[in-house]
C-alpha positions as CSV (number, residue, x, y, z in Angstrom):
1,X,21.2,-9.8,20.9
2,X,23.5,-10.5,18.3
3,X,27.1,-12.2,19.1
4,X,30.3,-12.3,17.1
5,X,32.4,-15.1,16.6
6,X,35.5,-15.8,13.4
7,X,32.5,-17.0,11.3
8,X,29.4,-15.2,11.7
9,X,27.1,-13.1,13.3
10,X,24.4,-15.3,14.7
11,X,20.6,-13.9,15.5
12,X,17.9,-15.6,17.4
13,X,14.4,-14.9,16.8
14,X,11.9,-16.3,18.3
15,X,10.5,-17.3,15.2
16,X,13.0,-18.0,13.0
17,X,16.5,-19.0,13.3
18,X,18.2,-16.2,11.2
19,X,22.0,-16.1,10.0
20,X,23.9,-12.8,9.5
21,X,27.0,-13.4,7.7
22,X,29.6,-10.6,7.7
23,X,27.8,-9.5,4.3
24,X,24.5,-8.6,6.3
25,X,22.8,-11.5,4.6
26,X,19.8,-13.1,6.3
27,X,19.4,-16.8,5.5
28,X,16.2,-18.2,7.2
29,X,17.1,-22.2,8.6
30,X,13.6,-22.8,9.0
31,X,11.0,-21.5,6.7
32,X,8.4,-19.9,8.2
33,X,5.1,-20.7,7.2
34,X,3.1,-18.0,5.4
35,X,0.6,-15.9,6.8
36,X,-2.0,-16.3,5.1
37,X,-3.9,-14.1,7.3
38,X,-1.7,-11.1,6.3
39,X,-2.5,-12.3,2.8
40,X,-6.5,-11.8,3.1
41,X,-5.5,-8.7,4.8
42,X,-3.6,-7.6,1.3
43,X,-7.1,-8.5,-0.2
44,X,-9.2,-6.4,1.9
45,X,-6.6,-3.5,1.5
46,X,-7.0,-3.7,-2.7
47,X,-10.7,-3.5,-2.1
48,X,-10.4,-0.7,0.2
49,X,-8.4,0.9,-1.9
50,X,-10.6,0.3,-5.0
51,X,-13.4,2.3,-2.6
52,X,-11.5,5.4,-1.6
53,X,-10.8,6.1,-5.3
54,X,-14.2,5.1,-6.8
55,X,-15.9,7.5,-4.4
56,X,-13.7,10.4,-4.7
57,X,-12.4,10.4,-8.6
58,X,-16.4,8.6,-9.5
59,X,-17.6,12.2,-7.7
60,X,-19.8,10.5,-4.9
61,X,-17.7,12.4,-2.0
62,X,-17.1,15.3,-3.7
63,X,-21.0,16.3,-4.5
64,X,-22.4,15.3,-1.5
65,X,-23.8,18.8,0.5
66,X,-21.4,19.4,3.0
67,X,-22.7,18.3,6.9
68,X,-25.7,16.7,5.2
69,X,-26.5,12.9,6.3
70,X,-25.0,11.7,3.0
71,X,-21.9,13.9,3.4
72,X,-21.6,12.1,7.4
73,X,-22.2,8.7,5.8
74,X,-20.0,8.9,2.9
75,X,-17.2,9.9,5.2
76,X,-17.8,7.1,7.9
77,X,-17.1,4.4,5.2
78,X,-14.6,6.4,3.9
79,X,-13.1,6.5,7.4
80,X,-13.3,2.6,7.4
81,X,-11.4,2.2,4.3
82,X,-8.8,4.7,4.7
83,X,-6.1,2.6,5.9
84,X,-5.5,0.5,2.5
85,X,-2.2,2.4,1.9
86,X,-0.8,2.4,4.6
87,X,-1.4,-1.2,5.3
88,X,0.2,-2.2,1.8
89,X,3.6,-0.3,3.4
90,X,3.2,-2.0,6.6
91,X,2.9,-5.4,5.0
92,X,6.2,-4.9,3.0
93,X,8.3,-4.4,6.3
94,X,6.5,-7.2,8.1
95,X,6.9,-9.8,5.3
96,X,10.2,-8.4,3.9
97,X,12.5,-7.8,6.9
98,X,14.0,-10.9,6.8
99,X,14.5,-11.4,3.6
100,X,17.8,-11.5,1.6
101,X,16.5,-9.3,-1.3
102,X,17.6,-9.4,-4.8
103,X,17.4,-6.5,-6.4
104,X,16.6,-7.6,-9.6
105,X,13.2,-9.5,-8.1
106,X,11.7,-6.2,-8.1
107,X,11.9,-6.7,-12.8
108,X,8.8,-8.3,-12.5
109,X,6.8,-5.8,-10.4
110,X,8.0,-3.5,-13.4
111,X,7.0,-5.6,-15.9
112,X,3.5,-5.8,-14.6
113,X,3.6,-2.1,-14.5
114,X,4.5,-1.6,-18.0
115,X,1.9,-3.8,-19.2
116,X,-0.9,-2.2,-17.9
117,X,0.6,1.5,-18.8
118,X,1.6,0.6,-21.6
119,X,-1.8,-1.4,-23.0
120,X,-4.2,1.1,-21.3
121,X,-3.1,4.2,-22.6
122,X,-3.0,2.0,-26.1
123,X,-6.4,1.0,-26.4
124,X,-7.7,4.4,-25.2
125,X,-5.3,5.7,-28.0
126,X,-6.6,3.9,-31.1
127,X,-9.8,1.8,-30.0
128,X,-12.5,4.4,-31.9
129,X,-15.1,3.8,-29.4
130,X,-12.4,4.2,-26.2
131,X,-11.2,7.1,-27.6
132,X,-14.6,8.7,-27.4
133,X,-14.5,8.5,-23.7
134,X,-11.5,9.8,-23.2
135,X,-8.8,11.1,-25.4
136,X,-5.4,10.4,-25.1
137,X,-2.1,12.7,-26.4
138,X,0.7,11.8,-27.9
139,X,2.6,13.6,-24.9
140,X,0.6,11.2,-22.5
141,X,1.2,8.0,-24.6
142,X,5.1,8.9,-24.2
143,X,4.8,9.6,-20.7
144,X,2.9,6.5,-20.0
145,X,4.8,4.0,-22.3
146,X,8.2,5.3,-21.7
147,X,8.0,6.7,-18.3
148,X,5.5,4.8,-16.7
149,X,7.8,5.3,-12.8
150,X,9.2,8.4,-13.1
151,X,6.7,10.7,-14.5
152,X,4.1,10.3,-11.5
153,X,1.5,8.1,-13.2
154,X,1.3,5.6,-10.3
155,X,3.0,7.8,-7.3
156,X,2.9,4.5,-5.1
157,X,4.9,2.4,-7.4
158,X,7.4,5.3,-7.4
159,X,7.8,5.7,-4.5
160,X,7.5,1.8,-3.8
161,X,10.8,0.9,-6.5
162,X,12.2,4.1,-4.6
163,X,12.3,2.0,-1.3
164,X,12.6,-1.0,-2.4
165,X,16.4,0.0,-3.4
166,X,17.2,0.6,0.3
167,X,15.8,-2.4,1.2
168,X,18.8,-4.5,2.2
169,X,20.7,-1.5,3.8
170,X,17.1,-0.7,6.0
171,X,16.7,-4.1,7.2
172,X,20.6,-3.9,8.0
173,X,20.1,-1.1,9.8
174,X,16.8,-2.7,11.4
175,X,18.3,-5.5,12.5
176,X,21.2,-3.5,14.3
177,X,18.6,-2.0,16.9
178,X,17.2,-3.4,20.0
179,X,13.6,-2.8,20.8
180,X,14.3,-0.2,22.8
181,X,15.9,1.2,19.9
182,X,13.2,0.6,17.8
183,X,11.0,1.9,19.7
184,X,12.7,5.1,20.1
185,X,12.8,5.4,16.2
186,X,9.3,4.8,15.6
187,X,8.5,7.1,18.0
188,X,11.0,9.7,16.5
189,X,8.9,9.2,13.3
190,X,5.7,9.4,14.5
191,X,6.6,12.9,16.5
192,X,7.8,14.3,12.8
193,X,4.9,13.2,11.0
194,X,2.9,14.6,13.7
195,X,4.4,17.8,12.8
196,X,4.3,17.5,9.4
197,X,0.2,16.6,9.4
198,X,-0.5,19.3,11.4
199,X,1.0,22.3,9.7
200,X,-1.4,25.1,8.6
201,X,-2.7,25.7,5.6
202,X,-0.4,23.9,2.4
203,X,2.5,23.6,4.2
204,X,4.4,20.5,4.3
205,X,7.7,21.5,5.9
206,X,9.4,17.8,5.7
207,X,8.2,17.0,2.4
208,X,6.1,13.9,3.1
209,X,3.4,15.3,0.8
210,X,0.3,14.1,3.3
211,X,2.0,10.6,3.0
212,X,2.4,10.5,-0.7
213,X,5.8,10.0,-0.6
214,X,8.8,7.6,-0.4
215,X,9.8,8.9,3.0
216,X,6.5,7.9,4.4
217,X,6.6,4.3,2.6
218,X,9.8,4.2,4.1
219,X,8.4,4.9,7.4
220,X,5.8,2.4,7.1
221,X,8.0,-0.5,6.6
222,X,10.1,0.5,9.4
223,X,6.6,0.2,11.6
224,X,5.8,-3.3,9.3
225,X,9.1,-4.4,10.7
226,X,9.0,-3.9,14.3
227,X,5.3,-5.5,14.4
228,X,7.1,-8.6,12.6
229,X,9.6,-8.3,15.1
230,X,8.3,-7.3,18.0
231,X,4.6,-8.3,17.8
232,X,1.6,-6.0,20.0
233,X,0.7,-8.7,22.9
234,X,-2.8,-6.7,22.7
235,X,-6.2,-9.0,23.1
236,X,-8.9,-8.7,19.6
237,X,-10.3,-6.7,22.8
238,X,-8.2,-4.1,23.2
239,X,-7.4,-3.8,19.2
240,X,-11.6,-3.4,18.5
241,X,-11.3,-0.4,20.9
242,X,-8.3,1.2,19.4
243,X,-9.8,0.1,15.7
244,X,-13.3,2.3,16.9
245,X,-11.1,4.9,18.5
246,X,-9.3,5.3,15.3
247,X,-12.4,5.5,12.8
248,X,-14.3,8.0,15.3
249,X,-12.0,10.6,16.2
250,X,-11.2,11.3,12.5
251,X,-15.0,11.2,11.8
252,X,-16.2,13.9,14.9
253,X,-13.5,15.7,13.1
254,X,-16.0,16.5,10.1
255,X,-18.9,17.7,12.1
256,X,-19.9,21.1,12.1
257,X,-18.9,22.8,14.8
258,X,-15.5,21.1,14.9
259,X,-14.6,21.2,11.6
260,X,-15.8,25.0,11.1
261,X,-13.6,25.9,14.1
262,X,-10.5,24.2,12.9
263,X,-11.4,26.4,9.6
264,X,-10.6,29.8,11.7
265,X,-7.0,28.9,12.2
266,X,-6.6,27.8,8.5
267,X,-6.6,24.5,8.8
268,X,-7.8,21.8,6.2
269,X,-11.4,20.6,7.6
270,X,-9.9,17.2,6.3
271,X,-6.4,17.2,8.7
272,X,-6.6,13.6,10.2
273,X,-7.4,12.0,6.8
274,X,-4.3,11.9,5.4
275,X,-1.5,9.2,5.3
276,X,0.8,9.7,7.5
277,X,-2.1,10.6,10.2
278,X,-1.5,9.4,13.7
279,X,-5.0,8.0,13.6
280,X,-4.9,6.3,9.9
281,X,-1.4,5.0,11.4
282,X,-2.5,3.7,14.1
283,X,-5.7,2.2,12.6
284,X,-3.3,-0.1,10.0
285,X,-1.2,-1.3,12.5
286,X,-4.4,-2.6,14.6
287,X,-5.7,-4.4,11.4
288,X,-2.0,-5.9,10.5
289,X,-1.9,-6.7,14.0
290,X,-4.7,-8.8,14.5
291,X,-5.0,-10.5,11.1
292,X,-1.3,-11.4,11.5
293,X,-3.1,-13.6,14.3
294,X,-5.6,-15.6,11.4
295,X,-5.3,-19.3,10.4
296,X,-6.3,-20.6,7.4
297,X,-6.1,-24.2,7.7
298,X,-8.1,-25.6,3.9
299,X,-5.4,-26.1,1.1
300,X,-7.4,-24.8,-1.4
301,X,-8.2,-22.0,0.1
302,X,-4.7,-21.4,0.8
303,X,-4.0,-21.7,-2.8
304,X,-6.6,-19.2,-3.7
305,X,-5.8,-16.8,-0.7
306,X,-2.0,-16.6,-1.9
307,X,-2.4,-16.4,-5.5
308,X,-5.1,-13.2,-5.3
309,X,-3.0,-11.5,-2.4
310,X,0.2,-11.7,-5.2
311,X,-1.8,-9.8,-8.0
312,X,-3.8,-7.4,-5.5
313,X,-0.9,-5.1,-6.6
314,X,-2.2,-5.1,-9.7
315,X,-5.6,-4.3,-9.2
316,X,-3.9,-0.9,-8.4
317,X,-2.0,-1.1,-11.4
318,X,-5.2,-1.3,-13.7
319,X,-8.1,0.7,-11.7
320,X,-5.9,3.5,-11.0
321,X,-4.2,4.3,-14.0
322,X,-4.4,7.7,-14.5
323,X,-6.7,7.6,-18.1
324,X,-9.0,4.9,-16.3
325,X,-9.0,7.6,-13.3
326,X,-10.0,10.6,-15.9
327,X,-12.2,8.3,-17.9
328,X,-14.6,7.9,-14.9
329,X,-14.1,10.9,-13.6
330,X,-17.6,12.5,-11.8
331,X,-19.1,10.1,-13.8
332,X,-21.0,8.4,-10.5
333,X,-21.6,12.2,-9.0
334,X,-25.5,11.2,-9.7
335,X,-25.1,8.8,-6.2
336,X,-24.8,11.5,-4.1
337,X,-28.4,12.8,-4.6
338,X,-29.4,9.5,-4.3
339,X,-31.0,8.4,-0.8
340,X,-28.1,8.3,1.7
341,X,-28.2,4.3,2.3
342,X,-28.7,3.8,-1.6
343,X,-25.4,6.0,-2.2
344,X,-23.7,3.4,0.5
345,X,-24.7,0.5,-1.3
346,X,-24.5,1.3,-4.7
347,X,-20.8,2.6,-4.4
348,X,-20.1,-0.6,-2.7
349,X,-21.9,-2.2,-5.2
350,X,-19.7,-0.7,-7.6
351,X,-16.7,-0.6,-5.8
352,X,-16.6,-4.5,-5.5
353,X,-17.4,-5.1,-9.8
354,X,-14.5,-3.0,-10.1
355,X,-12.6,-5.0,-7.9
356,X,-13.3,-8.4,-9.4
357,X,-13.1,-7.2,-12.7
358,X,-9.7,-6.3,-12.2
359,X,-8.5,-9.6,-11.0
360,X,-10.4,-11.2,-13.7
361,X,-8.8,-8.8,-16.2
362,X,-5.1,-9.9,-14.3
363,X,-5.5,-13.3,-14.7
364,X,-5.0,-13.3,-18.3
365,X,-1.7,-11.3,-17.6
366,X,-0.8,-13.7,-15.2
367,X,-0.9,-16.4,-17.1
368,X,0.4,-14.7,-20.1
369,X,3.4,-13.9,-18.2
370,X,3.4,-17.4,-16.6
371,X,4.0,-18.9,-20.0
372,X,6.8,-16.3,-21.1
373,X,8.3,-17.4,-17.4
374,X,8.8,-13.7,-16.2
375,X,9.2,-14.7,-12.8
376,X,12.3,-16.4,-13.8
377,X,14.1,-13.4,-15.1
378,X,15.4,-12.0,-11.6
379,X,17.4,-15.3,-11.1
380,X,18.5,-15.9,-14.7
381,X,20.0,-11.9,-14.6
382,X,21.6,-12.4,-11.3
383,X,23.2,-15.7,-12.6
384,X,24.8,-13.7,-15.5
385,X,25.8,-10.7,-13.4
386,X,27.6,-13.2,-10.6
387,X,29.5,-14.7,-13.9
388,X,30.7,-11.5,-15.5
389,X,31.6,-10.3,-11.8
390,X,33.8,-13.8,-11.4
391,X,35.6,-13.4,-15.1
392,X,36.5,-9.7,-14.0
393,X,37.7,-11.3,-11.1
């Protein structure tokens, strides 16, 4: 409940001790510690991630015989790591709703995203033997130098520095609401997203694009926030059977004789894999749920834990970029007449080089950019905006 005095607006969570000024600031009193388990959570979801798109644009999924073994196998582990995107939204509202953002904090994130546009589609552009793999056009340099956000190359960044401007007016509005309230809002979103995911055929009649969209991130950080705020009192228990219920429906989904009568009313065989699918939902807020609940308790593990979760965004940045997406394209389709288990393994296997290799590859940005002190150029720009706002004054 929130209570108004001359001064201020004062909030008490259970948590923290949060402050409200008339401005709709939030100023924590008391640090809270960092959860590191929602950090190893950010790791797994990179990984995850990582998996879903070596196994789809790599070709593995997409040449497997349809309701053979391999195709049922493929898709179970598929299943498993379907979630990563969803539970990168969630963890923004959770970690981010009581914040006091600065908009310019989200330069660096940019920064980091022009590097890795702008140097990819470089090398591939004038390194002779990269160029052989795949060739770049002058129209894709532009787009990818110049418009590396608004012409689609990374649709979750977009659609990520699209939210991020509404932060401070969503947690506002967040933080205005009771649970009942929230409750009753989540709900309201599910119900539409329900309705959007299970529209015939190619229609999409709210425009959340399957969940590839700024309206759905936006959704998802409303659902990070009320788990931050209101947090499931479920047992590991009763999360492992909603985790299994989540992973098997969608799977029965694909066999034959489901899948091939879903097919007569024109539906996509593949309806409960998308997004903003009550099942993929509901399987990221179990996982956010109960690794919100892990302790890490070794300091250098800590250290380690924190400072892979803060580049995991850029593993994304660098595996995904659409020439590294084209260069590999059906280029691992030979798994998929490999035995069933072997196909498993070996796109793991794969899956996990890629993975490392990124962060290995980020580290040298990382400290690159930790000598050139980017991550002081948010406060450095705000300093000189508050100064020019004061002499106008």
């Amino acid at each position: 409940m929130i209570q108004q005095n001359s001064e201020s607006y004062n909030k008490l969570d259970k948590e923290n001790l949060i402050l409200i000024n008339k401005e709709g600031n939030f100023q924590n009193k008391k640090r809270e510690e960092r959860n590191y388990g929602i950090d190893i959570l950010r790791l797994l979801s990179a990984f995850m991630i990582v998996n879903i798109h070596f196994t789809t644009k790599g070709g593995v999924i997409r040449n497997c015989k349809r309701f053979s073994f391999s195709f049922y196998l493929i898709w179970f582990f598929k299943t498993l790591f379907y979630s990563g995107v969803d539970i990168f939204g969630l963890i923004s509202g959770y970690v981010m709703i009581y914040l006091n953002i600065n908009i310019f904090k989200i330069i660096p994130l940019y920064l980091n995203l022009y590097f890795y546009s702008s140097i990819i589609t470089l090398l591939f552009k004038y390194i002779p033997y990269l160029s052989k793999i795949y060739k770049v056009s002058n129209y894709a340099m532009v787009l990818s130098i110049i418009f590396p956000i608004t012409s689609g190359r990374y649709w979750y960044l977009s659609s990520y520095f699209c939210m991020y401007i509404f932060i401070p007016y969503i947690n506002k509005f967040i933080h205005s609401l009771n649970k009942k309230d929230m409750q009753k809002l989540c709900l309201s979103i599910i119900i539409i997203n329900i309705l959007d995911s299970i529209s015939p055929g190619k229609f999409d009649p709210f425009s959340i694009k399957r969940g590839f969209s700024p309206i759905w991130l936006i959704s998802l950080y409303i659902f990070g926030a009320y788990l931050k705020l209101y947090p499931l009192n479920f047992s590991n228990k009763k999360l492992f059977i909603l985790y299994n219920i989540t992973i098997i429906i969608p799977w029965i989904s694909l066999f034959k004789f489901i899948s091939t009568f879903i097919g007569k009313y024109k539906y996509d065989i593949y309806i409960l894999y998308k997004y903003n699918s009550p099942f993929i939902l509901l399987n990221s807020v179990v996982l956010v749920s109960f690794f919100s609940k892990l302790k890490v308790h070794h300091q250098i593990l800590k250290k380690a834990i924190k400072t892979l979760a803060l580049l995991s965004i850029n593993v994304y940045l660098i595996h995904n970029h659409t020439i590294i997406g084209q260069a590999y394209k059906n280029h691992f389709k030979y798994l998929s007449n490999k035995n069933p288990f072997i196909m498993v393994l070996m796109s793991n296997i794969y899956s996990v080089l890629i993975f490392f290799s990124c962060y290995i590859i980020d580290l040298i940005r990382y400290y690159l950019f930790k000598l050139l002190k980017v991550s002081e150029i948010p406060n450095k720009i705000e300093k000189l905006f508050k100064k020019k706002i004061l002499i106008l004054e």
